[in-house]
mmCIF file of the N, C-alpha and C atoms, coordinates in Angstrom:
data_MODEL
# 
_entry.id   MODEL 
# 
loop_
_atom_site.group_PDB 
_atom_site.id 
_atom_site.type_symbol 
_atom_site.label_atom_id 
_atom_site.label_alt_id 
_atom_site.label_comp_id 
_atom_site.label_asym_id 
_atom_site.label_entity_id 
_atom_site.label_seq_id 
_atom_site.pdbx_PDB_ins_code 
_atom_site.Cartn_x 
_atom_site.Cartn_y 
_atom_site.Cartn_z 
_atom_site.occupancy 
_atom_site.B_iso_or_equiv 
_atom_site.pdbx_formal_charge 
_atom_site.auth_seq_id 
_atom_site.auth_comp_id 
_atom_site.auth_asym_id 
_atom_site.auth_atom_id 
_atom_site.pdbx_PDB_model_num 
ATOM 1   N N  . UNK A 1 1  ? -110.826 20.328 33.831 1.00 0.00 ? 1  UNK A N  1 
ATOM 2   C CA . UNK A 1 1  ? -111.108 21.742 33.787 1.00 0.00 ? 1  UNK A CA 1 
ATOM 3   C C  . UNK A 1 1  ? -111.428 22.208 35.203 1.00 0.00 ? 1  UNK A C  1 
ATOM 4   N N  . UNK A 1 2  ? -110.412 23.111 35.734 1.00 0.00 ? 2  UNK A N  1 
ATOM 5   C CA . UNK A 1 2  ? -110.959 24.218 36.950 1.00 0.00 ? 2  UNK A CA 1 
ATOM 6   C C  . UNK A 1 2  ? -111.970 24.923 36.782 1.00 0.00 ? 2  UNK A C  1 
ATOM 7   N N  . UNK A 1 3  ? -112.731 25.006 37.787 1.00 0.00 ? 3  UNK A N  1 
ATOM 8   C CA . UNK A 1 3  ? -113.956 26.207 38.035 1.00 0.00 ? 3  UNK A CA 1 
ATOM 9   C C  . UNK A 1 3  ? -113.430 27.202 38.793 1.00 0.00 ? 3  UNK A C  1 
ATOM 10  N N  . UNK A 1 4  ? -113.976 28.491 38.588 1.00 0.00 ? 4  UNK A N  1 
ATOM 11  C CA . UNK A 1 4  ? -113.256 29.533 38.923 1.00 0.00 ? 4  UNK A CA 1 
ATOM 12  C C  . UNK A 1 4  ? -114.485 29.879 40.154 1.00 0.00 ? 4  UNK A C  1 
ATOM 13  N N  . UNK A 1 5  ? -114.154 30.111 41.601 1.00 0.00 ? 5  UNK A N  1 
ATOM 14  C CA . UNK A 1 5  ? -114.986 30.489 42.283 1.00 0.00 ? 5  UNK A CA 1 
ATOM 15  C C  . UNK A 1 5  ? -115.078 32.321 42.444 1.00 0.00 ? 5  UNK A C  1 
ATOM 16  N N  . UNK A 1 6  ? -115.913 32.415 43.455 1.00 0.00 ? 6  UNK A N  1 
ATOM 17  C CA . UNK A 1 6  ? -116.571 33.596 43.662 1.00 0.00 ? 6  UNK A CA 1 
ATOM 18  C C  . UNK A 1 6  ? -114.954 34.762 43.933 1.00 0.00 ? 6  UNK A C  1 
ATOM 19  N N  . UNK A 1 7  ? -114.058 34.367 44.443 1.00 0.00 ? 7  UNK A N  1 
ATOM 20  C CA . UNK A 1 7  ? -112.925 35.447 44.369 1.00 0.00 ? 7  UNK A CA 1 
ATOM 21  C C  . UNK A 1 7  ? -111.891 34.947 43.332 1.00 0.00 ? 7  UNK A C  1 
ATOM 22  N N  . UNK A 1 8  ? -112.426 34.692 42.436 1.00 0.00 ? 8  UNK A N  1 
ATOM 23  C CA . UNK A 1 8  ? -111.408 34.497 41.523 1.00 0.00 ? 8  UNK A CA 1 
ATOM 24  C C  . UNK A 1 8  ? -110.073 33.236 41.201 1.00 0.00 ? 8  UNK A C  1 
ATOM 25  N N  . UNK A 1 9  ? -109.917 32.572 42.652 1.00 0.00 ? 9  UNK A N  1 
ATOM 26  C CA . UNK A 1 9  ? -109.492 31.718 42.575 1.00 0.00 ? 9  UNK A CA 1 
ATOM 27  C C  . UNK A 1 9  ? -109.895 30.119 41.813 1.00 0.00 ? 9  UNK A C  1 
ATOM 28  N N  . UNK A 1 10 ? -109.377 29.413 41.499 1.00 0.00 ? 10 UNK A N  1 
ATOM 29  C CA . UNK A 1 10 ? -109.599 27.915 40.495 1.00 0.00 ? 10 UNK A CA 1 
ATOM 30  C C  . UNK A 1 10 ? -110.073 26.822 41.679 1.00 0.00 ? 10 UNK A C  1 
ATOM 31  N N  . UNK A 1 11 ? -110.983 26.446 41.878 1.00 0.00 ? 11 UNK A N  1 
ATOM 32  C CA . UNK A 1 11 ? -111.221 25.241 43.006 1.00 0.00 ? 11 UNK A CA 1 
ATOM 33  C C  . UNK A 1 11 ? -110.966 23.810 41.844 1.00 0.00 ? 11 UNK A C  1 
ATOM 34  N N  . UNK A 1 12 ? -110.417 22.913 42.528 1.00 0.00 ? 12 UNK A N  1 
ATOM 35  C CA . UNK A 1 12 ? -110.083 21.779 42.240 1.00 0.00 ? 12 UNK A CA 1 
ATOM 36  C C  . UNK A 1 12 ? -111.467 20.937 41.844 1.00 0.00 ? 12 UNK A C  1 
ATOM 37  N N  . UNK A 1 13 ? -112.099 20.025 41.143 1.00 0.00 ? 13 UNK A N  1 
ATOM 38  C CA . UNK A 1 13 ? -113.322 19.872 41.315 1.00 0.00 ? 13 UNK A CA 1 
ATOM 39  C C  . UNK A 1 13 ? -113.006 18.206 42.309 1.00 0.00 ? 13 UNK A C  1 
ATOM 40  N N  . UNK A 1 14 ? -114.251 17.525 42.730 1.00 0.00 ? 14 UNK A N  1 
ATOM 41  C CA . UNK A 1 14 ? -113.936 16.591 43.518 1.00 0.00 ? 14 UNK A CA 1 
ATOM 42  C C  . UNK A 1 14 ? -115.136 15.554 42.002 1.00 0.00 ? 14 UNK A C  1 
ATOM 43  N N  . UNK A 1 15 ? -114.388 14.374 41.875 1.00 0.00 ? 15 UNK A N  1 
ATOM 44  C CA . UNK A 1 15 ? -115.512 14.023 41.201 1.00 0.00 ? 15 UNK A CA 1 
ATOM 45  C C  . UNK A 1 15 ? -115.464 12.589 42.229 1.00 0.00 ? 15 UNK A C  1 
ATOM 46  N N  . UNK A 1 16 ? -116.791 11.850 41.425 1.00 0.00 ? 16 UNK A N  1 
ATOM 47  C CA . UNK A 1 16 ? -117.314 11.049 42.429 1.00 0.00 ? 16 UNK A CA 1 
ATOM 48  C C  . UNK A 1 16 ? -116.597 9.463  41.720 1.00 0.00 ? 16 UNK A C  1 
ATOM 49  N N  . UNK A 1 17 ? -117.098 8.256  42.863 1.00 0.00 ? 17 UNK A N  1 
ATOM 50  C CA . UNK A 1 17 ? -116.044 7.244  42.194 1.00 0.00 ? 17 UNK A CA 1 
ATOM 51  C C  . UNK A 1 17 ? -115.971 6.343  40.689 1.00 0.00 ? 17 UNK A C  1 
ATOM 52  N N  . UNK A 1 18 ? -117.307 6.667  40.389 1.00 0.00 ? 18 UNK A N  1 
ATOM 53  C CA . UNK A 1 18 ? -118.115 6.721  39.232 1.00 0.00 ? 18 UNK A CA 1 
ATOM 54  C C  . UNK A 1 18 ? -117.426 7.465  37.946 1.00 0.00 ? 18 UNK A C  1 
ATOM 55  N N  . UNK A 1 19 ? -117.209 9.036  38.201 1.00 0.00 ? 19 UNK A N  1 
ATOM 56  C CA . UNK A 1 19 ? -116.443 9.669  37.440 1.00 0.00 ? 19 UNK A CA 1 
ATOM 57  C C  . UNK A 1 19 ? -114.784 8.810  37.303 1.00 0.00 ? 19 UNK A C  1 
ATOM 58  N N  . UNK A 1 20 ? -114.209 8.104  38.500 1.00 0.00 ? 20 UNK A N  1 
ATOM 59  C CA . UNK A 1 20 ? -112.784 7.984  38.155 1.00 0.00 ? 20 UNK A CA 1 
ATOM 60  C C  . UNK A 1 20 ? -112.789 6.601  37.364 1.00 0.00 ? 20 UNK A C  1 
ATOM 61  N N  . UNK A 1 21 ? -113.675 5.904  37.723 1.00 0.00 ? 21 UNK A N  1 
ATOM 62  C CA . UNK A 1 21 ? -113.990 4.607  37.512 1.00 0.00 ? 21 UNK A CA 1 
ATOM 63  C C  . UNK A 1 21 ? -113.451 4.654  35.677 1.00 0.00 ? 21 UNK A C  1 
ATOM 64  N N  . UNK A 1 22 ? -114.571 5.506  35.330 1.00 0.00 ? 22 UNK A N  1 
ATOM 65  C CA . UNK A 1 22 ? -114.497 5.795  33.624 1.00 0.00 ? 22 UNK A CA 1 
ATOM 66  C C  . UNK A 1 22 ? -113.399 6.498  33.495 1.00 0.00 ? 22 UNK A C  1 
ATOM 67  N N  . UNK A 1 23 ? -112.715 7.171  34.045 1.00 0.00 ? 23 UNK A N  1 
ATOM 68  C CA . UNK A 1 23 ? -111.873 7.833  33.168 1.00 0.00 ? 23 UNK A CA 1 
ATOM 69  C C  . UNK A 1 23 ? -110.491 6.982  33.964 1.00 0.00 ? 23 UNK A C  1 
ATOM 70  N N  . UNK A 1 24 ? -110.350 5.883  34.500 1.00 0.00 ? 24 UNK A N  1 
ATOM 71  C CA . UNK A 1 24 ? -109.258 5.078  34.799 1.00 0.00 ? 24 UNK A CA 1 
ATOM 72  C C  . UNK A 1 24 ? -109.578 3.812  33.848 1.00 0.00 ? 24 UNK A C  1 
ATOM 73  N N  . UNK A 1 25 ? -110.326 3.780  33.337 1.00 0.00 ? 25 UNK A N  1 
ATOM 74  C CA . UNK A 1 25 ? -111.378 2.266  32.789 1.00 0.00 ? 25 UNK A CA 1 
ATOM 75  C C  . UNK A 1 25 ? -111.060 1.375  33.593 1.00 0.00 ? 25 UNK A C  1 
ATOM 76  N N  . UNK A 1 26 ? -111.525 1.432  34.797 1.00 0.00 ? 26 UNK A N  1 
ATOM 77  C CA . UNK A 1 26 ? -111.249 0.502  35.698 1.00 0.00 ? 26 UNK A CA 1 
ATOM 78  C C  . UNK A 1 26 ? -112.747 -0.140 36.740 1.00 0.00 ? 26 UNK A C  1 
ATOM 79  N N  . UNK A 1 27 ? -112.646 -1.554 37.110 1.00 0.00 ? 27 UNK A N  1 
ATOM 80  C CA . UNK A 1 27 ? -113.993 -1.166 38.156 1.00 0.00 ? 27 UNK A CA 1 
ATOM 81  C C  . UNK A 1 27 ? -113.884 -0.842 39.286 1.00 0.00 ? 27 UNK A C  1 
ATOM 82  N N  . UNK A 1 28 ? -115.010 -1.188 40.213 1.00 0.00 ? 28 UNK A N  1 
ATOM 83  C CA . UNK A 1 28 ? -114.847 -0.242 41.505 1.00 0.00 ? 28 UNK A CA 1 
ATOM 84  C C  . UNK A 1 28 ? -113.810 -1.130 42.075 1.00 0.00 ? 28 UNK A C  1 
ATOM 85  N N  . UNK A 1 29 ? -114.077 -2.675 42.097 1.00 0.00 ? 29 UNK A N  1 
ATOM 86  C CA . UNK A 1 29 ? -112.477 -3.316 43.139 1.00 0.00 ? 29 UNK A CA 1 
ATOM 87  C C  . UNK A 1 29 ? -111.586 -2.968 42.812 1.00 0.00 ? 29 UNK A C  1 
ATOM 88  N N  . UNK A 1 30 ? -111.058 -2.564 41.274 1.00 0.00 ? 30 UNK A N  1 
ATOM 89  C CA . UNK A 1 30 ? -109.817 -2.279 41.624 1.00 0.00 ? 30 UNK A CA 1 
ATOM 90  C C  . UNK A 1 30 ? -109.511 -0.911 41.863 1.00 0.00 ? 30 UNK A C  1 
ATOM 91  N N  . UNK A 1 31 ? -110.692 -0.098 41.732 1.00 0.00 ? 31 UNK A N  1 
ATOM 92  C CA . UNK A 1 31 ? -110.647 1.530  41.942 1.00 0.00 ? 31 UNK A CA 1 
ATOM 93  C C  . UNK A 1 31 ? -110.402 1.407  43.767 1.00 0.00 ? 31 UNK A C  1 
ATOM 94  N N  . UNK A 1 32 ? -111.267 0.648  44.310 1.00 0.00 ? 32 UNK A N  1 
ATOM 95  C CA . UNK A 1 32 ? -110.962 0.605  45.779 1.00 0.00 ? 32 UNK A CA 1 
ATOM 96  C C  . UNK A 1 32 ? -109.506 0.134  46.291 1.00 0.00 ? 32 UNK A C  1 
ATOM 97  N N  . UNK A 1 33 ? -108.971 -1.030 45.500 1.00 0.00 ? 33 UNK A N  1 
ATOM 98  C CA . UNK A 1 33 ? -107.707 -1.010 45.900 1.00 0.00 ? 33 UNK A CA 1 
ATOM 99  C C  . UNK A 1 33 ? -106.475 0.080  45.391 1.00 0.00 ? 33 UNK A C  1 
ATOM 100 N N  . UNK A 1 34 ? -106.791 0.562  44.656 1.00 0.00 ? 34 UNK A N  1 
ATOM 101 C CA . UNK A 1 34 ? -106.105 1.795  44.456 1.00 0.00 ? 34 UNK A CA 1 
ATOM 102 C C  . UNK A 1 34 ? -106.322 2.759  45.480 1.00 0.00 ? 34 UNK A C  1 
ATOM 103 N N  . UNK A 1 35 ? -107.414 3.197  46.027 1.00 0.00 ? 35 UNK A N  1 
ATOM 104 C CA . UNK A 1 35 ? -107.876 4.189  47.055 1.00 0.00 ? 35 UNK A CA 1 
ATOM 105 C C  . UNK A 1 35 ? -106.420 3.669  48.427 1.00 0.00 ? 35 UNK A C  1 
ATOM 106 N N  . UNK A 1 36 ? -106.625 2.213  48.347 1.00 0.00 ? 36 UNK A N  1 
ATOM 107 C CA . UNK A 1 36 ? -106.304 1.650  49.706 1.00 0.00 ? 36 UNK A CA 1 
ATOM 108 C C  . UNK A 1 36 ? -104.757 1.359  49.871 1.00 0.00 ? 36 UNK A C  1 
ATOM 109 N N  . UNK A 1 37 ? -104.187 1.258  48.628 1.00 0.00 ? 37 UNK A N  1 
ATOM 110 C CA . UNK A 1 37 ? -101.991 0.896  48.477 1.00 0.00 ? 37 UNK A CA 1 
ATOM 111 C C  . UNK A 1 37 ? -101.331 1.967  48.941 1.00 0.00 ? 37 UNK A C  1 
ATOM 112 N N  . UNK A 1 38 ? -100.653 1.876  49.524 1.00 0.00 ? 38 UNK A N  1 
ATOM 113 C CA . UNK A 1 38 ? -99.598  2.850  49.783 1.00 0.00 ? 38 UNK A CA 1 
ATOM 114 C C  . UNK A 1 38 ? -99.142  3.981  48.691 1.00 0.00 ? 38 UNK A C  1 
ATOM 115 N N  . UNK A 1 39 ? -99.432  5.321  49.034 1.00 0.00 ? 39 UNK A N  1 
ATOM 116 C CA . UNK A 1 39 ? -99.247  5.960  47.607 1.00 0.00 ? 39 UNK A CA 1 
ATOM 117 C C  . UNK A 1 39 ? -99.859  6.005  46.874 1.00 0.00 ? 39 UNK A C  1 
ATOM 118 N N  . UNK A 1 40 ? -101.306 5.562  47.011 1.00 0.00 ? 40 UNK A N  1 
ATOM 119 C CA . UNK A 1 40 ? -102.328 5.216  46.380 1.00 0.00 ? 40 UNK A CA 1 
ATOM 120 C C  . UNK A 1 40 ? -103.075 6.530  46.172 1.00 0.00 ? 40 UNK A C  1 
ATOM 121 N N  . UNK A 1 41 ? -104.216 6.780  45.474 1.00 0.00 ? 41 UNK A N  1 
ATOM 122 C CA . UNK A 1 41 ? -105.334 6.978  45.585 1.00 0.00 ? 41 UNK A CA 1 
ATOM 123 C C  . UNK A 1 41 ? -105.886 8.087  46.598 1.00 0.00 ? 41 UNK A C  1 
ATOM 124 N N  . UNK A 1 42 ? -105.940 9.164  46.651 1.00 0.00 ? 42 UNK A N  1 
ATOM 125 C CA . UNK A 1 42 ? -106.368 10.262 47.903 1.00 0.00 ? 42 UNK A CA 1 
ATOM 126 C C  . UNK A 1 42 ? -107.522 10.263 47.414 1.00 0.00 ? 42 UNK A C  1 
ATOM 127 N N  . UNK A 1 43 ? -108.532 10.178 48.652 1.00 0.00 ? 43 UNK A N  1 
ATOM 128 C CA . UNK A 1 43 ? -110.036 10.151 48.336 1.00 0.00 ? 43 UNK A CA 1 
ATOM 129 C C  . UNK A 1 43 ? -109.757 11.546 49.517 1.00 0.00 ? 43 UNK A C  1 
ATOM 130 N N  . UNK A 1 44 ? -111.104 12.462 49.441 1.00 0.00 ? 44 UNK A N  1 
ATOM 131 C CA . UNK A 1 44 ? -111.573 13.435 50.263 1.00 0.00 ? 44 UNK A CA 1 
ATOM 132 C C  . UNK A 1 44 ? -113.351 12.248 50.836 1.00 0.00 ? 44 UNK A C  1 
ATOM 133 N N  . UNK A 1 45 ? -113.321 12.445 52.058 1.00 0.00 ? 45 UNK A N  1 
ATOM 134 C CA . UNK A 1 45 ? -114.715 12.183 52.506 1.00 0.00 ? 45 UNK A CA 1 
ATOM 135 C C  . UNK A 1 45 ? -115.372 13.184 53.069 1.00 0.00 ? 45 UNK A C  1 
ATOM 136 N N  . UNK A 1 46 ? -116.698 13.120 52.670 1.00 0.00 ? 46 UNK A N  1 
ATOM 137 C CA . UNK A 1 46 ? -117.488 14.089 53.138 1.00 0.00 ? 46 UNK A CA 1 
ATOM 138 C C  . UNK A 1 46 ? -118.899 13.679 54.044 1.00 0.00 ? 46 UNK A C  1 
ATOM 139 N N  . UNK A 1 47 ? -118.559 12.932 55.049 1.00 0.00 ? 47 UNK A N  1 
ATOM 140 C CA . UNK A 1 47 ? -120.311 13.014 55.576 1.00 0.00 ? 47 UNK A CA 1 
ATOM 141 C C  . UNK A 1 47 ? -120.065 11.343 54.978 1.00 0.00 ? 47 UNK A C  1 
ATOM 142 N N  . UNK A 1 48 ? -121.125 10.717 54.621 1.00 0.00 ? 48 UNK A N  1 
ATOM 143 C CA . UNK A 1 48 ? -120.850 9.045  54.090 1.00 0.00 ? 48 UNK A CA 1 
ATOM 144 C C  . UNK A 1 48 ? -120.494 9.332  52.772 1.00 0.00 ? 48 UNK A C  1 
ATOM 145 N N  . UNK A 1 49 ? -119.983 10.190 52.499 1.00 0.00 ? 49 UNK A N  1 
ATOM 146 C CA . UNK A 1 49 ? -119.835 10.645 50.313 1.00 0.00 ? 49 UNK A CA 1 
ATOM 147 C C  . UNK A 1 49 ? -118.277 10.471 50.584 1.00 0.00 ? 49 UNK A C  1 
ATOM 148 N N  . UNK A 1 50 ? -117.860 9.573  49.366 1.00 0.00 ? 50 UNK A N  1 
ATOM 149 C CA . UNK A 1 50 ? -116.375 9.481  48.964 1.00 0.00 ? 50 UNK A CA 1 
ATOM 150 C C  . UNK A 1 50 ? -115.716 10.568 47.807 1.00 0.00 ? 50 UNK A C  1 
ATOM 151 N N  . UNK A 1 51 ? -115.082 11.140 47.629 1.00 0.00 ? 51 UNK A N  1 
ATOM 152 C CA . UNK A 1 51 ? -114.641 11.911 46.272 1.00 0.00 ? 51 UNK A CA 1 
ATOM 153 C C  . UNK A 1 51 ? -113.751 11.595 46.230 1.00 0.00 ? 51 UNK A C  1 
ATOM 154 N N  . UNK A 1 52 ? -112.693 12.484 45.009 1.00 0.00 ? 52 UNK A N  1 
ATOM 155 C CA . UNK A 1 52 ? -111.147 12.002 44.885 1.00 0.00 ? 52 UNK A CA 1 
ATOM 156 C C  . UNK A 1 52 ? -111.738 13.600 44.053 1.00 0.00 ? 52 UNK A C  1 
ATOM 157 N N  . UNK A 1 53 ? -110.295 14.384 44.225 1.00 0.00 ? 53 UNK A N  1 
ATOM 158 C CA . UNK A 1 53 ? -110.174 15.653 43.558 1.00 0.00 ? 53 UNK A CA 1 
ATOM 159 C C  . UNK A 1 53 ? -109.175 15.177 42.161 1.00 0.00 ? 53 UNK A C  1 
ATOM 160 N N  . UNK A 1 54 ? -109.430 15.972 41.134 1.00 0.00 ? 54 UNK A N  1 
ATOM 161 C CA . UNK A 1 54 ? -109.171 15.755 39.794 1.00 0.00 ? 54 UNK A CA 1 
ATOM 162 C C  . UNK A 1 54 ? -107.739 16.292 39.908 1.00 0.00 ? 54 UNK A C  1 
ATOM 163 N N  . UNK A 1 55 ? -106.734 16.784 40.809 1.00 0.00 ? 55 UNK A N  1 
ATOM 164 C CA . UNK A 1 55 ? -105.363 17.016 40.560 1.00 0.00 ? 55 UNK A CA 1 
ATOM 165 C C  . UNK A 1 55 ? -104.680 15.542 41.008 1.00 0.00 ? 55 UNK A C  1 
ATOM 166 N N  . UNK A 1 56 ? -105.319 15.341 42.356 1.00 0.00 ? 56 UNK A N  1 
ATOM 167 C CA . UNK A 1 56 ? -105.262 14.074 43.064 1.00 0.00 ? 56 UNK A CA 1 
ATOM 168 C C  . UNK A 1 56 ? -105.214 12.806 41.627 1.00 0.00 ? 56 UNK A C  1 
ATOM 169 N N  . UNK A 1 57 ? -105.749 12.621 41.030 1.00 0.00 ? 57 UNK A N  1 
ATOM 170 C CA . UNK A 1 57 ? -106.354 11.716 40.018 1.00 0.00 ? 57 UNK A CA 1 
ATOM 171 C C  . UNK A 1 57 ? -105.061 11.967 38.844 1.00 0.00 ? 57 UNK A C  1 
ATOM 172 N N  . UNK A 1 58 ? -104.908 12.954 38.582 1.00 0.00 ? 58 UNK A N  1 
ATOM 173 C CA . UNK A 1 58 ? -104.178 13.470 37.609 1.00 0.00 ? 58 UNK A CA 1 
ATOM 174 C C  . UNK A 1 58 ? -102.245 12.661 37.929 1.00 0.00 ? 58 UNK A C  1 
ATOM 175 N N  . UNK A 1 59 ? -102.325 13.486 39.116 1.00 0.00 ? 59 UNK A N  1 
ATOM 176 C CA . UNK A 1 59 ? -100.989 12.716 40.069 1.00 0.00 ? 59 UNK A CA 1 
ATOM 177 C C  . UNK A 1 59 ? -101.104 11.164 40.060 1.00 0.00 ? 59 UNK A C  1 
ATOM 178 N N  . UNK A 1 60 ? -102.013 10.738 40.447 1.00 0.00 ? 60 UNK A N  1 
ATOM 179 C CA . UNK A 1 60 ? -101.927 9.463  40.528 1.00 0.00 ? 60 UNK A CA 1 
ATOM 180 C C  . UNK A 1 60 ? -101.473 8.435  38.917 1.00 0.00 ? 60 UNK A C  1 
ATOM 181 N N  . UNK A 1 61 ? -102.257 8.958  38.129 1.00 0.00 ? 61 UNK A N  1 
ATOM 182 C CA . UNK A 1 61 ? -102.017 8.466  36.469 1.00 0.00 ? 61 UNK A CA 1 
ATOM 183 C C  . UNK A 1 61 ? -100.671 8.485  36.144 1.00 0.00 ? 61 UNK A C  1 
ATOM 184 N N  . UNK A 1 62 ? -100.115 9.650  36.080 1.00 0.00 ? 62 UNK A N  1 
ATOM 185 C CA . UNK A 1 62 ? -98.867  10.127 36.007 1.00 0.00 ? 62 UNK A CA 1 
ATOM 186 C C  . UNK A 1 62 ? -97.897  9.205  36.693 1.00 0.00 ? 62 UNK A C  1 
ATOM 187 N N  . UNK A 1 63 ? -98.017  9.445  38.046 1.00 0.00 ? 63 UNK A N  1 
ATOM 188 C CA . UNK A 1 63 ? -97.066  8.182  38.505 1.00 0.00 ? 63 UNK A CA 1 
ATOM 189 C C  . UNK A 1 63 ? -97.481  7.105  37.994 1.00 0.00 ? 63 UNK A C  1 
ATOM 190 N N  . UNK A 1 64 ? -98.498  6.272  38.321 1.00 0.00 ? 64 UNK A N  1 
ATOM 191 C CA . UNK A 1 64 ? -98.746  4.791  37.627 1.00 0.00 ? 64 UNK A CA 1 
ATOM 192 C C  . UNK A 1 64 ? -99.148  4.459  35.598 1.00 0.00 ? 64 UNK A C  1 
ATOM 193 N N  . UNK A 1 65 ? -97.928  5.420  35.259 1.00 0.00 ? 65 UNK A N  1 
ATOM 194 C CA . UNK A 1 65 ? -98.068  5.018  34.150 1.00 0.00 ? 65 UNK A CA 1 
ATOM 195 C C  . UNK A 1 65 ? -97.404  4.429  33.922 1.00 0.00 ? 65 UNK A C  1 
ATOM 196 N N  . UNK A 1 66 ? -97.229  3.060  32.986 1.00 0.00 ? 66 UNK A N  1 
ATOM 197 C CA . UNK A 1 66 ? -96.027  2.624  32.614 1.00 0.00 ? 66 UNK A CA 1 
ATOM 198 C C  . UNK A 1 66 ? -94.993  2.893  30.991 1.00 0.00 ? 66 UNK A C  1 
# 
């Protein structure tokens, strides 16, 4: 689900690696090697904070489905 900001536009949300962890059912090694393959995984960093945006996540499933 998009959040709608202050002009009306949809911001992407960023969730944390925790959030992808569960909704990939995966753990963090292999969530990290996903971050790290070619084609992999787009994390956003912020400051020492890791995210991954939920379209990012979405794309990624999609391709690695089998």
């Amino acid at each position: 689900m998009k959040e709608n900001t202050q002009n009306g536009a949809e911001a992407d949300p960023l969730l944390t690696l925790k959030q992808v962890r569960t909704r990939l059912g995966a753990g963090r090694t292999k969530v990290w090697h996903c971050c790290n393959m070619p084609n992999g995984l787009k994390v956003v960093r912020i400051g020492g904070l890791v995210r991954v945006r939920q379209s990012d996540l979405d794309d990624f499933i999609n391709r690695h489905r089998k």
